[in-house]
C-alpha positions as CSV (number, residue, x, y, z in Angstrom):
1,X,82.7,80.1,124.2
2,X,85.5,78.8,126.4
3,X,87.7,75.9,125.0
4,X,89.0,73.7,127.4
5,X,92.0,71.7,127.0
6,X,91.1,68.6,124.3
7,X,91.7,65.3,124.4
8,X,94.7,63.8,122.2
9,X,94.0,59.4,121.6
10,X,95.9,60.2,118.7
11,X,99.2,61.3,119.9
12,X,99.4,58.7,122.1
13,X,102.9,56.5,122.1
14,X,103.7,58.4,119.1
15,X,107.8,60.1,118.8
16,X,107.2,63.9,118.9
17,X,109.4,66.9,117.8
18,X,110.1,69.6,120.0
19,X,107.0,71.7,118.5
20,X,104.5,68.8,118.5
21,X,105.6,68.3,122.4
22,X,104.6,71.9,122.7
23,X,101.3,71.6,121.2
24,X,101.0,68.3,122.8
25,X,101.2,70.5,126.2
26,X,99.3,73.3,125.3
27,X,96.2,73.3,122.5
28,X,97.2,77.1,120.9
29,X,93.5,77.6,121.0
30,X,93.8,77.7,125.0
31,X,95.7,81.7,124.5
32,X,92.5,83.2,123.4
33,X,91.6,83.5,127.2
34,X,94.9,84.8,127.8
35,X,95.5,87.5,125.5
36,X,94.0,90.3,127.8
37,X,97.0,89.4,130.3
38,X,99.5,89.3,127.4
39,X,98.7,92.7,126.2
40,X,99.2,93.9,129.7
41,X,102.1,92.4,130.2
42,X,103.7,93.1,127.3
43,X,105.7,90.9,124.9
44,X,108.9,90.8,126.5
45,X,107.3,89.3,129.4
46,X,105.2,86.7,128.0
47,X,106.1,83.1,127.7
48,X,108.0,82.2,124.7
49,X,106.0,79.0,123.2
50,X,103.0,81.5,124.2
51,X,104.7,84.2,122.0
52,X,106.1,82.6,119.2
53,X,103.9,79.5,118.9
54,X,100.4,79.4,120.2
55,X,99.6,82.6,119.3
56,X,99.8,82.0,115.8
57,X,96.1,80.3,116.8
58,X,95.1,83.2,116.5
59,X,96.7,84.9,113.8
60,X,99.2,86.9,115.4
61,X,102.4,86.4,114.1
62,X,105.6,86.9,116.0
63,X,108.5,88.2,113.9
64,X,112.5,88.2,115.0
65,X,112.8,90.6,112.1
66,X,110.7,93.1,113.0
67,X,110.7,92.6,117.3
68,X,107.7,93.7,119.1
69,X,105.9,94.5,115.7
70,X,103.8,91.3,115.0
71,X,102.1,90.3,111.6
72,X,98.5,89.4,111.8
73,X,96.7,87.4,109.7
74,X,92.4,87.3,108.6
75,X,90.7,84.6,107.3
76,X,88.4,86.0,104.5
77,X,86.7,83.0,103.0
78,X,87.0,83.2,99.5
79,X,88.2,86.4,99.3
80,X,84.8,88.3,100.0
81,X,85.2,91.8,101.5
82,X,83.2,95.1,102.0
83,X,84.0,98.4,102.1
84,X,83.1,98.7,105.6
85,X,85.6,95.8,106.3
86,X,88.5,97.4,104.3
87,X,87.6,100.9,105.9
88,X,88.2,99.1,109.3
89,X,91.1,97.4,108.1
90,X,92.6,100.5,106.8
91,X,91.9,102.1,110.0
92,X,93.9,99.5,112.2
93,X,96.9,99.9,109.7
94,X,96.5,103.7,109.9
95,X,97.1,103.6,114.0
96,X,100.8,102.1,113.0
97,X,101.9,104.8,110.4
98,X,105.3,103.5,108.6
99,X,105.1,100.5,110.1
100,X,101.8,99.3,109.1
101,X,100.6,97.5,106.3
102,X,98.8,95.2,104.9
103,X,99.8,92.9,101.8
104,X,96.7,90.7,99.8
105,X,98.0,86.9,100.0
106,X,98.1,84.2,97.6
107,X,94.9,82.4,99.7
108,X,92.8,85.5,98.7
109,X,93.1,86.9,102.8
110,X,95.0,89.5,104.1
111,X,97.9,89.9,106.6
112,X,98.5,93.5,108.6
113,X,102.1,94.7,109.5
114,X,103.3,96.3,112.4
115,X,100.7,95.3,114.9
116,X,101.5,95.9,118.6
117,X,100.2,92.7,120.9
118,X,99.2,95.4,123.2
119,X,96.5,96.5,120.8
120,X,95.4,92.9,120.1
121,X,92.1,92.6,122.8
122,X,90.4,95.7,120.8
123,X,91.5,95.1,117.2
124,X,90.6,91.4,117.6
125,X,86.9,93.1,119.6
126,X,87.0,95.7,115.8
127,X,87.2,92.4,113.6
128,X,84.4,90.7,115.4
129,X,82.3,93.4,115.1
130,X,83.3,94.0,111.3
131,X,82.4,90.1,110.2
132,X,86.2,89.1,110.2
133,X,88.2,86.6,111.9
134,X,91.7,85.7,112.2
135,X,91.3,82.8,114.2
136,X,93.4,79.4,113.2
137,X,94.7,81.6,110.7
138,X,98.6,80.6,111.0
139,X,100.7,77.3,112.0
140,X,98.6,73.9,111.8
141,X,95.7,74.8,111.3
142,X,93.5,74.8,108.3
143,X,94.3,78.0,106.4
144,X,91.3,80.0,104.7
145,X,89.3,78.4,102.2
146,X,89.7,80.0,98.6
147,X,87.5,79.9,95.8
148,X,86.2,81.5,92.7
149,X,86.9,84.8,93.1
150,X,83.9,86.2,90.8
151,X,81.3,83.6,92.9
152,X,78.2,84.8,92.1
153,X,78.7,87.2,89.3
154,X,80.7,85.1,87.0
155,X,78.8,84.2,83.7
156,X,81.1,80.8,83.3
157,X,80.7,79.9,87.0
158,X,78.8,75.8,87.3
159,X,78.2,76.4,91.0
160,X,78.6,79.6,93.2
161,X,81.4,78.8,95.6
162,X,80.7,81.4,98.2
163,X,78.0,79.2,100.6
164,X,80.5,76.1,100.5
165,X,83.7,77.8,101.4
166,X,81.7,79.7,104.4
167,X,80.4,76.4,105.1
168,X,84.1,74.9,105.4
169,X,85.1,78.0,107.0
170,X,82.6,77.4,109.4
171,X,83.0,73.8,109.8
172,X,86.9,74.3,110.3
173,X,86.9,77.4,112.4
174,X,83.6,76.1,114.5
175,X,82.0,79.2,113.2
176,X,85.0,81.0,113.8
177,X,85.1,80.2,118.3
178,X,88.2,78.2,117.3
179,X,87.5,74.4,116.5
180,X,89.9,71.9,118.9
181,X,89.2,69.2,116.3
182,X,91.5,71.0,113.8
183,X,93.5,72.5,116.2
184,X,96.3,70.4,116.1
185,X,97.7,69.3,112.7
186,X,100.3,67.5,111.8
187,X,101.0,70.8,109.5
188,X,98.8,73.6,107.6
189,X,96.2,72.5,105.7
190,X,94.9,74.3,102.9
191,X,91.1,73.8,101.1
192,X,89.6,75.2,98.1
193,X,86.1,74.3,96.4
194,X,86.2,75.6,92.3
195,X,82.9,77.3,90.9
196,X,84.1,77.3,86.7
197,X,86.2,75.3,84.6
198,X,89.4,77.7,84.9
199,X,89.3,77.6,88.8
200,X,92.8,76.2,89.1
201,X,93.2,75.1,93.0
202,X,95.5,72.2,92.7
203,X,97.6,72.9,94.8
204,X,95.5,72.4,97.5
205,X,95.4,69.3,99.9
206,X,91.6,69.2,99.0
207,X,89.8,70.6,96.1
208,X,85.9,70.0,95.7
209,X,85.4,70.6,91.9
210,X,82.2,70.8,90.6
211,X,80.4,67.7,88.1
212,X,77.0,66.9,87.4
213,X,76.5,62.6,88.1
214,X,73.1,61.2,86.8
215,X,71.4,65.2,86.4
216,X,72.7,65.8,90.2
217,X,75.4,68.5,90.6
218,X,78.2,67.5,93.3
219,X,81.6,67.9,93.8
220,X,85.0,65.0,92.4
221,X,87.0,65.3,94.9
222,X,90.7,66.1,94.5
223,X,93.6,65.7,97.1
224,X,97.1,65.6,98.3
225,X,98.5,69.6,96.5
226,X,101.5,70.3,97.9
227,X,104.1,73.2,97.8
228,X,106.8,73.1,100.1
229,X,110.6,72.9,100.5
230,X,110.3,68.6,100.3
231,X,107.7,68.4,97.5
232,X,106.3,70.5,94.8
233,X,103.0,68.8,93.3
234,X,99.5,69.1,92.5
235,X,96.4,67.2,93.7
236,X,95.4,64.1,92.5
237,X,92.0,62.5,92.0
238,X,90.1,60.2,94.8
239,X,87.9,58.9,92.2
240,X,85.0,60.3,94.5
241,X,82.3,62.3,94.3
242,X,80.1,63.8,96.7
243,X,76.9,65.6,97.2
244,X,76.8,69.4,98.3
245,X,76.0,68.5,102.0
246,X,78.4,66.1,102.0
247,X,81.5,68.2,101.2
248,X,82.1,68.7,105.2
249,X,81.7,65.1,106.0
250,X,84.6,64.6,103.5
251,X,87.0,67.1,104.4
252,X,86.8,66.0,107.7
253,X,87.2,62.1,106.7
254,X,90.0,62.8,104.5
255,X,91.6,65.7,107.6
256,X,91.1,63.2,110.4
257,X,93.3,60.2,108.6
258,X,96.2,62.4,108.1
259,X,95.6,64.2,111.5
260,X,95.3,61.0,113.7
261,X,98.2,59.2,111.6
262,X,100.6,61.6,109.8
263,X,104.3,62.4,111.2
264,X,104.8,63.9,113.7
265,X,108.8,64.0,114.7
266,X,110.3,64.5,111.5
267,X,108.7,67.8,110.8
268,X,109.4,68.0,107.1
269,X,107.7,65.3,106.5
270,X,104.7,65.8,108.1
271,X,102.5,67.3,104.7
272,X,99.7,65.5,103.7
273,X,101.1,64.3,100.3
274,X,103.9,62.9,102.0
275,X,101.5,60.8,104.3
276,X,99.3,60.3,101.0
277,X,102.2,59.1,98.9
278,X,103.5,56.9,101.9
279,X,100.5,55.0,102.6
280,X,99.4,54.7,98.8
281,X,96.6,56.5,96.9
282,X,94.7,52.6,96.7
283,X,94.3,52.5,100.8
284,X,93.9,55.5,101.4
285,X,90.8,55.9,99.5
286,X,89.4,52.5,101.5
287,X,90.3,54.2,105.0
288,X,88.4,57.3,103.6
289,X,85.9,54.4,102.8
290,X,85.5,53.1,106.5
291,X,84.7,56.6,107.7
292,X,82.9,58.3,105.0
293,X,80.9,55.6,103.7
294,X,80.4,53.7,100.6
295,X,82.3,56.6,97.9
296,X,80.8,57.2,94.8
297,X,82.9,56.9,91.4
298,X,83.9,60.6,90.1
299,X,82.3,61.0,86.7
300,X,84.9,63.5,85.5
301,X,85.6,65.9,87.0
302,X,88.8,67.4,84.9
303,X,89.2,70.9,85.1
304,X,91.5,72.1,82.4
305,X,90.8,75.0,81.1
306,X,93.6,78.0,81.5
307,X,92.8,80.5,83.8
308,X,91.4,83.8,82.7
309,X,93.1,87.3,83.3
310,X,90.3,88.9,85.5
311,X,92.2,92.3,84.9
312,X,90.0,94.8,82.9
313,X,85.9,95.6,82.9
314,X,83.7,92.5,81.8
315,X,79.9,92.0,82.2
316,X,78.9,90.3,85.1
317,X,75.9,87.6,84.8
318,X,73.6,89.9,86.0
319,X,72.6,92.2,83.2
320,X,73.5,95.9,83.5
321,X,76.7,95.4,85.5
322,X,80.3,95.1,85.4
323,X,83.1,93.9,87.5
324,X,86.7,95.4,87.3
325,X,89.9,93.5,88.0
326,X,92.7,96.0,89.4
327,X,96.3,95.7,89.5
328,X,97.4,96.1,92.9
329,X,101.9,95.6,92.5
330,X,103.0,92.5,94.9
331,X,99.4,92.7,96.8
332,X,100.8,96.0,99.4
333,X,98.5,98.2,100.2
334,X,98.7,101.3,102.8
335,X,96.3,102.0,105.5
336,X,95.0,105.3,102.8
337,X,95.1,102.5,99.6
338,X,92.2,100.6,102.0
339,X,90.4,103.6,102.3
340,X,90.4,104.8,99.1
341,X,89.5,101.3,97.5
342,X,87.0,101.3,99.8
343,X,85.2,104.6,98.9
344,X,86.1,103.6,94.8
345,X,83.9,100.3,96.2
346,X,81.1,102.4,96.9
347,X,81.5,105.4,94.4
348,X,81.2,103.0,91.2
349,X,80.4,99.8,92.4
350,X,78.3,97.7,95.0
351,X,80.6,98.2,98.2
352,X,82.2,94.9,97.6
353,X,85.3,93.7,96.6
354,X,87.0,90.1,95.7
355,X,90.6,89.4,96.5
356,X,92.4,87.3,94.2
357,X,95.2,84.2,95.0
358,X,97.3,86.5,92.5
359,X,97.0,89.4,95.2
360,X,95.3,92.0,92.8
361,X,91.4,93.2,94.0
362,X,88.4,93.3,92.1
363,X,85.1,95.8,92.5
364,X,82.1,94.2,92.0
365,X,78.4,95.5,90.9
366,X,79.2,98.1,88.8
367,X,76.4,99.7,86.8
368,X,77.8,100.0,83.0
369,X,76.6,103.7,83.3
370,X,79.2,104.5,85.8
371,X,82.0,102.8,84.0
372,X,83.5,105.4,82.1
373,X,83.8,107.7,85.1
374,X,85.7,104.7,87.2
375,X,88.6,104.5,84.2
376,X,88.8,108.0,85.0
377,X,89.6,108.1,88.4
378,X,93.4,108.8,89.5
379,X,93.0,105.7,91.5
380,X,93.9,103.8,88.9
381,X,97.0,105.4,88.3
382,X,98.1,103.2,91.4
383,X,95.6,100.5,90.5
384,X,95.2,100.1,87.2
385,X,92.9,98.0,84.8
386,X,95.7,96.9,82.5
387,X,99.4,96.6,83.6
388,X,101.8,95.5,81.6
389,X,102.3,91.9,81.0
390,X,105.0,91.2,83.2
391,X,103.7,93.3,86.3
392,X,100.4,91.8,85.7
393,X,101.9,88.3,86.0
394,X,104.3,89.3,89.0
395,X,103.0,87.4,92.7
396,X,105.6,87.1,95.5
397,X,105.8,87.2,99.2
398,X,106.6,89.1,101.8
399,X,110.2,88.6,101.6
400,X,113.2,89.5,104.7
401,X,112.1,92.9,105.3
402,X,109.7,91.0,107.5
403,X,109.6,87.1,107.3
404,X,112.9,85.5,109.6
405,X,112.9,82.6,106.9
406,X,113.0,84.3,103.9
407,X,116.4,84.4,101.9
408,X,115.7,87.9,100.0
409,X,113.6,90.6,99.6
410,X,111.1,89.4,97.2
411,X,108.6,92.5,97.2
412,X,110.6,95.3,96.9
413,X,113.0,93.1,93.8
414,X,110.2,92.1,92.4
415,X,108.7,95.4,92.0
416,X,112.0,96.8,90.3
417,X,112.3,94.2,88.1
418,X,108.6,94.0,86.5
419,X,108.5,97.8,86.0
420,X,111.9,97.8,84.2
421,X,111.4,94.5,82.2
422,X,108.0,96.4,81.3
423,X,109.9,99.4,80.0
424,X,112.2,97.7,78.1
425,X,110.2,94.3,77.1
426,X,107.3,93.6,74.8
427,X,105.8,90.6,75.7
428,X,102.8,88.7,74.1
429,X,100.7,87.6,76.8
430,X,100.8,88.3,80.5
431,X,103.5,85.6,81.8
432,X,103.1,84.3,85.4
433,X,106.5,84.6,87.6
434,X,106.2,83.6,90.8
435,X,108.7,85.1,93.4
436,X,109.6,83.3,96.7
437,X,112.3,84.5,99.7
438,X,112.7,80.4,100.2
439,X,111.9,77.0,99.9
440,X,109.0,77.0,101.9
441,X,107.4,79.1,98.6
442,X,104.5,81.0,100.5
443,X,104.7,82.7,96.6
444,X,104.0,79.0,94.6
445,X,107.5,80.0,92.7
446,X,106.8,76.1,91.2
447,X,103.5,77.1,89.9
448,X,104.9,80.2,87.9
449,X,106.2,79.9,84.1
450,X,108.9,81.3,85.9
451,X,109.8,81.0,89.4
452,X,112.1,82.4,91.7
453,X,113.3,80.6,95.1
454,X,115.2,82.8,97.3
455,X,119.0,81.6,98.5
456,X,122.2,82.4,98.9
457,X,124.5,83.0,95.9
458,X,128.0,84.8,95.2
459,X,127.9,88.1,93.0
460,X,130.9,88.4,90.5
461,X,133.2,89.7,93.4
462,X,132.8,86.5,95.1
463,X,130.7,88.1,98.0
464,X,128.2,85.5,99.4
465,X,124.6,87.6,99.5
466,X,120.8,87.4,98.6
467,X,120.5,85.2,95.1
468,X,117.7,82.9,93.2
469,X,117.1,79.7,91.9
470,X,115.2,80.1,88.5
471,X,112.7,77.2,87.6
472,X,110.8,77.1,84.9
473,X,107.9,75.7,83.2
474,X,105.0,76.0,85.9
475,X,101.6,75.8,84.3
476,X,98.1,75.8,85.2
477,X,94.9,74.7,83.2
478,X,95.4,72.3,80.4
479,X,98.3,69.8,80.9
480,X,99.4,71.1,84.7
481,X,103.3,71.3,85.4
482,X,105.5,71.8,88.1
483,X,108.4,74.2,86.8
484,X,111.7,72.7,86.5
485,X,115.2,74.0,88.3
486,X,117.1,75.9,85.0
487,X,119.4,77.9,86.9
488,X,120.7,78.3,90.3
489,X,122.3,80.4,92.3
490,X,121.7,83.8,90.6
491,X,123.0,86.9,92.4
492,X,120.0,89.2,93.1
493,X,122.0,92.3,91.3
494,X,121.9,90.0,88.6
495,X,118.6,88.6,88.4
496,X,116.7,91.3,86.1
497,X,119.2,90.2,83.2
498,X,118.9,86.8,83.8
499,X,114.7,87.6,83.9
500,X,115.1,89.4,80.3
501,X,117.2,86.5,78.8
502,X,114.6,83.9,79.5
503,X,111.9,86.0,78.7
504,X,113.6,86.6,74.9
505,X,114.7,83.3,74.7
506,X,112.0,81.0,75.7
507,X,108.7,83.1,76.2
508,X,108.8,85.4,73.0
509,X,109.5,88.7,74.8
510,X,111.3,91.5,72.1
511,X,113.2,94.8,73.3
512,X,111.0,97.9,72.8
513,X,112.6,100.3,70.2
């Protein structure tokens, strides 16, 4: 398919920023016919916009911190795998040695490290053939569609979410050619559709959860999530509700107002539920009106029931099998993890595996008869079944070791502090703490019962270096919160004792011994 250059109505007389004026001038889709020439060339000869703009259309991910080493990212549509994927996955990390990885995101996709853009005709050519995508995968575009993670196999599940996120996938992506309609956003965009009652996606700009109305099963329809650096808050109800088929023809209603009318100089203002809040919840759901059609009332669609810990074995719905949820620290893997998880995949299991918006994997299909044998395997040494409570709650992102705008290095202090607190912590439940290297919180630090916002903070010799701003009381399920700033500007060297003291004092964690 080739994409030609699209019309814009929209952007017409309107004030643009110095990045919308680049996407004004160039649809990022338009690269994909270029990227031969780039890899021959080289990236220190290729345009700059080219380089560290429009081909983020296509997942590839240019990084200051890391130069000539680019991140790329898939789209895996709610988080379904197979072990031939991983295998091929693993065998495009394998090619960069140290400098490859891959890390499980917190939209149940993953991103490789240390990708060369000469390499980029034939690993996107290997993806193709593999059932994988990356395109529209970064910058403003919409970002993969999550789901239930046990579609399909879940005894709670109302609806299997797998055929309606491919469906959105498909709708957003244009089967995955690269869609100009979506192509240029105002900012990311970000859809979910929930299969059980403890599916929490609110934090989403649109969540289709599932309701029967009158003995039909649809979708209420839930919008405007937000996490950023200007606004932390979850969806809100459009008091509609939609058929299956129809789920398309609303996200692209609902995409289409904000696309054609949401800011575009003031970048930081440019989220959805800022152009939600700004034009009011009441006329917003009449200009859905005048596109969609006539909306019908939702009859309740209230999801609030607190997600389940998917680590462990439990029965599947179909009788005879298991799934298991394993631990996989911060969601880094190495191009021999991928390979073995893929072989465990086959050994005990069905092949296929589920990623998880908390960054851990899970196998799928697994006869009960086989069971035993998997909680023997020295895999899960590195993976295991039950972690402790605060690993097992621990999500973060990538952190400076390779993201220019991040403030610390969440991964590797994260990973320090969990297996220490661990050791020296008992804890009742599995807590979630969220870690983020800044205020754009790629790790939802507001959605943890503790979260950690990377920034800049003086140690006790007055030496400006990496620090955190603690919030707390993030929440999902019953009675959603947004966490709540309760300490700022903590050191990094200091930040496991400041973890232990609010885990003692407000979360009923007592020392071991």
């Amino acid at each position: 398919m080739t994409i030609s250059s699209p019309s814009r109505p929209y952007l017409d007389g309107k004030k643009l920023n110095k990045i919308e004026q680049n996407k004004a001038a160039k649809d990022g889709l338009l690269v994909g016919s270029e990227i031969e020439k780039f890899a021959e060339l080289g990236w220190e000869q290729v345009d700059e916009t080219d380089l560290q703009l429009r081909l983020k259309w296509y997942g590839m991910f240019w990084r200051p911190k890391t130069p000539g080493k680019f991140m790329l990212r898939l789209r895996v549509p709610n988080g379904v795998l197979t072990a031939d994927q991983l295998r091929v996955v693993g065998s495009i990390v394998e090619r960069y040695g140290d400098n490859g990885s891959c890390d499980i995101t917190t939209r149940q996709n993953l991103q490789l490290r240390g990708v060369l853009l000469g390499d980029l005709p034939e690993i996107l050519k290997r993806l193709q053939e593999a059932g994988l995508s990356t395109i529209q995968s970064g910058f403003d575009n919409p970002r993969n569609v999550t789901g239930n993670p046990i579609a399909g196999i879940d005894p709670n599940e109302i609806v299997d979410t797998r055929p309606y996120t491919t469906e959105l996938q498909n709708l957003l992506t244009n089967n995955c050619q690269g869609n100009p309609e979506y192509s240029n956003l105002p900012r990311k965009w970000n859809t979910a559709v929930a299969g059980a009652k403890d599916n929490f996606l609110l934090h989403n700009d649109i969540v289709f959860h599932p309701v029967e109305r009158d003995g039909v099963m649809g979708f209420g329809v839930w919008i405007g999530g937000v996490l950023s650096s200007q606004m932390n808050a979850y969806a809100v109800p459009l008091n509609a509700w939609v058929k299956p088929d129809e789920i398309c023809k609303m996200t692209d209603a609902v995409i289409r107002l904000w696309r054609d009318n949401g800011e575009r100089d003031k970048r930081p203002k440019g989220r959805f539920r800022l152009y939600l809040d700004q034009v009011g919840h009441d006329v917003f759901r009449s200009q859905v009106e005048e596109l969609f059609g006539p909306l019908t009332p939702d009859p309740g669609s209230v999801f609030n029931t607190t997600p389940r810990s998917h680590y462990g074995i439990h029965p599947q719905k179909q009788e005879g099998l298991s799934y298991a949820g394993l631990h996989v620290p911060v969601g880094r893997l190495t191009a021999q993890d991928l390979q073995d998880l893929a072989t465990a995949s086959l050994n005990y299991g069905s092949g296929e595996v589920r990623l998880t918006e908390d960054q851990n994997m899970i196998f799928v299909g697994l006869p009960n008869d086989k069971l035993e044998a998997l909680k023997a395997d020295a895999l899960l040494q590195r993976f295991p079944l039950e972690p402790g409570h605060i690993a097992a709650g621990t999500v973060s992102c990538t952190g400076n070791t390779y993201c220019g705008f991040a403030l610390t290095n969440t991964k590797d202090q994260a990973l320090e502090a969990a297996k220490e607190l661990d050791q020296e912590l008992n804890l009742p439940e599995e807590l979630k703490i969220h870690w983020t290297g800044c205020p754009n919180t790629c790790g939802q630090a507001y959605m943890g019962a503790i979260g950690l916002t990377g920034t800049k903070a003086k140690n006790s010799e007055g030496v400006m270096g990496e620090g955190y701003t603690m919030t707390i009381g993030g929440s999902q399920g019953a009675n959603p919160s947004i966490g709540e700033i309760h300490r700022k500007a903590i050191p990094a060297d200091e930040i496991k004792a400041a973890l232990k003291e609010v885990l003692i004092d407000k979360f009923g964690a007592t020392p071991k011994g």
